[in-house]
N, C-alpha and C positions, 0 to 999 in steps of 0.2 A: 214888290211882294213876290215873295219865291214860292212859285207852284209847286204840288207835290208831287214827289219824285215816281216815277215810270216806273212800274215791275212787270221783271222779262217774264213772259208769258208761256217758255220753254215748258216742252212735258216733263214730269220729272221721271229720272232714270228709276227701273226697280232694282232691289236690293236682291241677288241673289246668293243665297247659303250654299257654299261648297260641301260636296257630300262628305263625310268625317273619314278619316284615316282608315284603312282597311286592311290590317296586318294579321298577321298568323302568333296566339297565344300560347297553346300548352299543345301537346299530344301525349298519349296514352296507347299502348298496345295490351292487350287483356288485363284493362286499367292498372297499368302499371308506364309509367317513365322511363327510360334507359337509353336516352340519346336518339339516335337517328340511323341504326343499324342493329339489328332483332336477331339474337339465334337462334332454334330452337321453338319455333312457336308451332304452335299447333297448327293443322290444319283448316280448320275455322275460326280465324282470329275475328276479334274487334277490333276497331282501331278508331280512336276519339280523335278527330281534329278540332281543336278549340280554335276561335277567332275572335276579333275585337270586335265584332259587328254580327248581324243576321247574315247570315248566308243568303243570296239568291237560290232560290230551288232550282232554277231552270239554269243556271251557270254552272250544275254542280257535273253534268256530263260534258265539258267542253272543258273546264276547268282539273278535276280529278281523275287519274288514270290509272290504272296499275295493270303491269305489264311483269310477266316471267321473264329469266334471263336471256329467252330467241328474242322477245319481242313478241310476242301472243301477246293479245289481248288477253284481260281476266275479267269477267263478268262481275260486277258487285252491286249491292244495294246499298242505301244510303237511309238514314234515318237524325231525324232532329233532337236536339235536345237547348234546354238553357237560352228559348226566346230564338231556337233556330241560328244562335251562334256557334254551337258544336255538331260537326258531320258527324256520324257516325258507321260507318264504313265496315263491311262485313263480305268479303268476296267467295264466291263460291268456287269449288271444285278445285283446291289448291294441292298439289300431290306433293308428297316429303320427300325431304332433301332436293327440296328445289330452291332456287333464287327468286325475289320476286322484287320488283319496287314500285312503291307509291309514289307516284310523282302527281303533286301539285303547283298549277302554274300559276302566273299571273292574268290569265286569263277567264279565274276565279271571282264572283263576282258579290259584293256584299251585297242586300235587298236595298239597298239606297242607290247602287249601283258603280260604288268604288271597284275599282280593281284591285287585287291582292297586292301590295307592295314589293315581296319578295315570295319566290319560289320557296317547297318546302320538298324533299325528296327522301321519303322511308326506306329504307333497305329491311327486308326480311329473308328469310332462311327458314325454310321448315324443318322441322325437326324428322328425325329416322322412326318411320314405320317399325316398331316393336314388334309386329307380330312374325311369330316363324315363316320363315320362307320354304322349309324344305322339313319331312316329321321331322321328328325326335327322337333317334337313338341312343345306344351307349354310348361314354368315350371309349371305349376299346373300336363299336361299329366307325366311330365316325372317323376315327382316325386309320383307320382301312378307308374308306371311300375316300379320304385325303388321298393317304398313299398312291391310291390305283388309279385315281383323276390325275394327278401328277404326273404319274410314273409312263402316260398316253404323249406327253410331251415329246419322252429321249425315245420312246418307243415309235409312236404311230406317227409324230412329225418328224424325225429323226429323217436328217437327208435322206434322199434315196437313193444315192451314188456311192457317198463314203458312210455312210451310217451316224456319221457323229451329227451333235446338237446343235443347231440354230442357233446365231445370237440370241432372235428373238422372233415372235410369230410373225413377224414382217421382215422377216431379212433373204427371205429368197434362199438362193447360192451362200449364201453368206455364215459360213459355220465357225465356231468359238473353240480355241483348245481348252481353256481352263472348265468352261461349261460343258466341254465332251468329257473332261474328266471325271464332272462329278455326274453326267448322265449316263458312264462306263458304274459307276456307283449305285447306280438307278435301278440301272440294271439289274446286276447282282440280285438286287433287293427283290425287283418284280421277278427273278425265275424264284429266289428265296421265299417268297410270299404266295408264288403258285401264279401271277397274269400271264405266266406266258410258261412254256416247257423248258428245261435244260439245253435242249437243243434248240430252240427258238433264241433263248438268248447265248448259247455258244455261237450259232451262225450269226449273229446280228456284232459280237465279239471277233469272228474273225472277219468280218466284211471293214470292219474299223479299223485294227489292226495292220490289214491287209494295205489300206490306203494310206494310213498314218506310214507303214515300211516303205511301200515302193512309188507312194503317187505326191505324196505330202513335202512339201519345202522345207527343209530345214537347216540350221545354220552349227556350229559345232554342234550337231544332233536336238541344238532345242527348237522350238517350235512358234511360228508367230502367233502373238493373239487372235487374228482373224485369219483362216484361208478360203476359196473358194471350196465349195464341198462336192462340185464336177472336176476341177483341174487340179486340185491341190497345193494351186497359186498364194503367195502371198496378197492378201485384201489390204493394205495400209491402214492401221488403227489410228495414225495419223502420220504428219508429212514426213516426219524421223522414223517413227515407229511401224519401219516397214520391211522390219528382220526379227530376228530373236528376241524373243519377251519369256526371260527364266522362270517370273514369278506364274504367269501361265503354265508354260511347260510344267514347270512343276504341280499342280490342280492335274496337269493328266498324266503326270507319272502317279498321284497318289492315286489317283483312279485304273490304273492300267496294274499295279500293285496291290491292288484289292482284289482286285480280276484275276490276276494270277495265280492266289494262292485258294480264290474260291471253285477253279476251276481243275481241277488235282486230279481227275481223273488220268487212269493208266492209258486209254485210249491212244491212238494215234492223235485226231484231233486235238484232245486237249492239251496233249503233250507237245504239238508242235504249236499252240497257239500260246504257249507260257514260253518256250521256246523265242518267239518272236517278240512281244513281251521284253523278255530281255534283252535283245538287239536290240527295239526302242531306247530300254534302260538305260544300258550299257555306253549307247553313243552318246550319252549328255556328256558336252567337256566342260561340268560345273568348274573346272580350275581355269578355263576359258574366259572367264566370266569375274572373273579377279580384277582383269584388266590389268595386264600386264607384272602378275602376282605380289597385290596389291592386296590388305587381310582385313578384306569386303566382296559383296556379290553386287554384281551391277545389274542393273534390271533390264536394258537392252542392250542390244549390239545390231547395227545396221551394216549392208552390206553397201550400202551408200553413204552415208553418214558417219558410219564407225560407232565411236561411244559418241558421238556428240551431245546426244542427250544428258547422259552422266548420272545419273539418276541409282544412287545406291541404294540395296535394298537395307533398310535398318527400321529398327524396333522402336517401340512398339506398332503393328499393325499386324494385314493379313497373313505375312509372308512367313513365317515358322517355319512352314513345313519345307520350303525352298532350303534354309541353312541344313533343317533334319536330313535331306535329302542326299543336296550336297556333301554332307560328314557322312553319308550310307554309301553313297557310289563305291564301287567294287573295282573300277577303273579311271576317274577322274576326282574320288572323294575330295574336302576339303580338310585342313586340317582347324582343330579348337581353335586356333588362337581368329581367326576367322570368321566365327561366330560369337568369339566376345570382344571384338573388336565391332567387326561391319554389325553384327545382328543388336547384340544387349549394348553396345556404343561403353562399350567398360564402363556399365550399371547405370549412362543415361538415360536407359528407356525406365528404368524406376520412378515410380509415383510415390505412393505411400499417403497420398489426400485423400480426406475424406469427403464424398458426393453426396448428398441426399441421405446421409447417415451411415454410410457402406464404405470402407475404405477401398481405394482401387491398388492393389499392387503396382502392377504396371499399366504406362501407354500415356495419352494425352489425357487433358480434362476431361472430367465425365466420361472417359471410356472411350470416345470416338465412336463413326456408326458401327453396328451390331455385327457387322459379315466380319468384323477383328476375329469374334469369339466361334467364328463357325467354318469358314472356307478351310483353313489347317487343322481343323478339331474333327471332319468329317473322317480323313482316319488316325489321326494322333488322339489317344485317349488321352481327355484331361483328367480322368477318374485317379487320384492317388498319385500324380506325375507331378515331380518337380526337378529343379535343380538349382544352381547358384542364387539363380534371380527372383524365384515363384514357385509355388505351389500351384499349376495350373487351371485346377479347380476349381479353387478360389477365385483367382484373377479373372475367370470365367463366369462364376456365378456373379462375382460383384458388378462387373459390368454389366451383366444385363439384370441385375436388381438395379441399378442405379437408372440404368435406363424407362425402367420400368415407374422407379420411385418417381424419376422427374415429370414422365406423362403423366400421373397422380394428379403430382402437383400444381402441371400445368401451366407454369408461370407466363406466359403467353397469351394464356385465357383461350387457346383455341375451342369450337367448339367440337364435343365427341372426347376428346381426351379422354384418360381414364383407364380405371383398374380391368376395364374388359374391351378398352382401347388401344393399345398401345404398340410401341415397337420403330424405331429409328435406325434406319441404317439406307445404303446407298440404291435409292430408286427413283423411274420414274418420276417427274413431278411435272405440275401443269406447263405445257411447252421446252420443257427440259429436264434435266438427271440433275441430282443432288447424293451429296453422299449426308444425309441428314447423322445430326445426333443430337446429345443436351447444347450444345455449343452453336449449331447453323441447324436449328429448326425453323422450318418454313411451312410446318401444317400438315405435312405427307405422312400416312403409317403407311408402313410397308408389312404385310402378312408374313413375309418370311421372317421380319426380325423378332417377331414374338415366337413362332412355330417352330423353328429349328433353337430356338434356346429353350426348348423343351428340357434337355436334361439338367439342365441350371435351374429354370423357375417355371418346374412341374404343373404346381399349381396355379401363378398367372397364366404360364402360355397358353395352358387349358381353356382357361377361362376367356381370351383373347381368342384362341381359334372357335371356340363356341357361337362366340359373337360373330368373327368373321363369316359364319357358314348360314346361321340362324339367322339372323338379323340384317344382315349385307347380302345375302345368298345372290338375291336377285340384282346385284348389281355389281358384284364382287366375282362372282362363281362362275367358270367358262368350261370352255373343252377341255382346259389343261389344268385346271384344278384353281385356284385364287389367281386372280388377275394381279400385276403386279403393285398395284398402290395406290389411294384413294386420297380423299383431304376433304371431310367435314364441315369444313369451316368454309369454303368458297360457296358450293361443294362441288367436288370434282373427283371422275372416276377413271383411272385406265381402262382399257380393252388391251394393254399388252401383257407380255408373257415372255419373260426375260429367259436364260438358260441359266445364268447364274445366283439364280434367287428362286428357281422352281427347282434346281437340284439339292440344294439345301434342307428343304422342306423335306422332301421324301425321304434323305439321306438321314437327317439327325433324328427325324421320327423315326426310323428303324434304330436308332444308337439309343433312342429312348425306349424303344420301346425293346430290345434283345442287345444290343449292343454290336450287331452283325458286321459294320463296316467295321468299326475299332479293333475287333476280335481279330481280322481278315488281317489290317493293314498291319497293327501289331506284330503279326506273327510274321513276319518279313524276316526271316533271319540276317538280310544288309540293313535292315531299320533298328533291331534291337543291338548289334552291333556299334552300329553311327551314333544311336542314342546316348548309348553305354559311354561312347568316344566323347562326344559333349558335357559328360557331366550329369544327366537325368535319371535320375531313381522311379520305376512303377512297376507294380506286379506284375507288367506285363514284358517287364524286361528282366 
């Protein structure tokens, strides 16, 4: 007989429940959705983190953090909602136009004691303090205070060896021809406007002058784009480009020509400082510049290098006034066929596309950046002026309505864009220079590209420097009048101060607002001549 069978006596093991899945549901920024990167939010935001579980309370400061773009801490309170599955997140003392992120870790804890499965990381952006930074004046008042904060740059920074203009407020020794030209324009403007006396800017006129004759490098009479403004050395703009740069030279013949004829007095002085003036003039060997009379302008010549660069100057871009010039020389002129070969490319530079609603005569898509319509315009009146190619007026408003239209538009989505945003052309940008437009926008306005298109799009630009001054003031506004260039969207602000984009400003606001520089260059009797030779029709010829 079979006895009954033995049972093992073992304890028996307990069943333990795994704590439940602990992931990250929904988020909300001032109960609203929009991904995982915020522009524009207010100061005091909300911010719902939903979960699949209760929150730990006591995980939620080990787990939740939000930090500003240095890395600052930012204070925040937390609040429950929906069974303690949604934070609710509200940080204090948040300043605009900053960066900020939420980062939550896995170190986030449900009340069962799961750990967060995946990380979740918010990006936010504060939006621009609205309120004025500086009163509220007229536009007649404020575009005086522009003018005169500017016009502190070619004057009170202006070397103090050779008198000419800085590259930029960090450049030392380091002075710019084309941007002395258009701070020779500044000039003018501030004795014409009353900041300084006649003879304040006559002696400031021949101290430039003076160095530009007898101290200054130059190569068949043209001028490099960088020299030292103690020695008069050439500075290398780069490893070729460490001789003659025409397209320069030429920015301070137009400026040294403006100078000339606004300085007319009988005197001794001013008569021998128009005198000198033309010696500058005079020695440019524009036919030099051929390369070997070749029916084009070449845009360097190195005294090491030669032409190696090669680099022709042709249209559409800044360079106009270099061909006008050129055709105006009284001793080295060039002749037509020259400028419709090397400049108009026998009518390649012709567009006739429509942008944004705007047809562009000439140049590239969308116009290209904005200093097209401004560096040669500061004294070539486009008012009524055309010839074979353009009506240059036109081709000037259109580009910068197009430019204008497309920040509207915005296609990009950056934030800040807009009809009292706007303005694309070559500046500053975060860690490096861009020559922005519709075509390679990276988020950068530049103040000069709206400002100096003043006499094209009277009422945007307005509306745009309004903004720049009110609204930005305090982050925008320096010693020398608009800092060069900001970006909304990261956000990120220069503290530079270019020569060639602060000369513009002051120079085309005077052409908007009396027409002074146009009127000056204009009356060049070797520029209405050259013009004539070209083919261009204006009242002013």
């Amino acid at each position: 007989m079979f006895g009954a069978c033995k049972k093992d006596n073992k304890p028996a093991v307990p069943v333990v429940t795994p704590p439940s899945s602990f992931s990250f549901n929904a988020l909300k920024v001032n109960g609203v959705y929009n991904g995982f990167n915020y522009k524009g939010v207010n100061t005091s935001p909300v911010i719902q983190l939903s979960f699949t579980a209760a929150v730990s309370h006591n995980a939620v400061a080990s787990g939740i953090s939000f930090k500003n773009n240095a890395g600052a801490v930012i204070v925040f309170s937390a609040s429950y909602q929906n069974n303690d599955s949604t934070v609710v997140i509200t940080p204090s003392a948040l300043q605009p136009l900053t960066k900020y992120t939420l980062n939550v870790s896995t170190d986030l804890k449900s009340a069962a004691g799961s750990n967060l499965q995946t990380a979740v990381v918010v990006q936010l952006t504060t939006a621009i303090d609205t309120t004025n930074k500086f009163p509220v004046v007229t536009d007649d008042q404020l575009l005086d205070i522009v003018q005169k904060q500017t016009f502190k740059y070619f004057y009170d920074f202006g070397h103090p060896v050779s008198g000419l203009a800085r590259e930029r407020n960090t450049s030392g020794d380091v002075v710019t021809t084309g941007g002395s030209g258009f701070g020779i324009m500044a000039i003018v403007t501030g004795v014409s406007r009353q900041y300084i006396t006649r003879a304040q800017g006559l002696a400031r006129m021949q101290l430039m002058v003076a160095f530009l004759k007898n101290t200054a490098q130059t190569f068949h009479g043209a001028f490099p784009h960088w020299l030292n403004g103690n020695t008069g050395v050439v500075v290398p703009f780069s490893t070729q480009d460490d001789g003659a740069d025409l397209v320069e030279t030429s920015y301070l013949m137009e400026g040294l020509l403006t100078a000339r004829q606004y300085f007319n007095g009988t005197g001794t002085d001013e008569t021998n400082l128009r005198a000198d003036i033309n010696i500058l003039w005079n020695n440019v060997d524009w036919n030099w510049f051929r390369q070997n009379n070749q029916n084009t302008l070449f845009w360097h010549w190195s005294p090491n290098y030669a032409w190696s660069t090669n680099m022709q100057v042709h249209g559409w871009n800044e360079a106009l006034i270099t061909y006008v010039l050129a055709a105006s020389s009284t001793t080295h002129a060039v002749p037509k066929i020259v400028y419709d070969n090397g400049w108009a490319g026998n009518r390649s530079m012709k567009n006739g596309n429509t942008y944004y609603g705007v047809q562009l005569p000439l140049g590239p898509a969308g116009g290209g950046p904005l200093f097209f319509a401004h560096y040669s315009f500061l004294g070539i009146n486009p008012n009524g002026l055309s010839d074979a190619y353009a009506s240059y007026d036109v081709q000037n408003k259109a580009h910068a309505t197009i430019n204008y239209n497309y920040c509207v538009a915005n296609p990009n989505g950056y934030y800040g864009y807009g009809s009292n945003c706007w303005g694309l052309t070559a500046s500053d940008i975060n860690g490096g220079y861009n020559a922005s437009s519709p075509t390679n926008d990276v988020g950068v306005i530049a103040p000069t590209a709206a400002i100096a298109s003043l006499p094209y799009t009277p009422a945007q630009s307005m509306q745009a420097l309004r903004f720049f001054y009110y609204k930005l003031g305090d982050k925008m506004w320096g010693p020398y009048g608009f800092y060069d260039s900001f970006n909304l969207n990261e956000p990120w602000f220069t503290t530079s101060d270019l020569a060639i984009d602060e000369g513009p400003i002051i120079v085309m606001i005077e052409n908007y607002r009396s027409g002074l520089l146009w009127n000056l260059f204009m009356s060049c009797p070797e520029v209405k001549t050259g013009m004539k030779g070209l083919g261009f029709q204006s009242p002013n010829l």
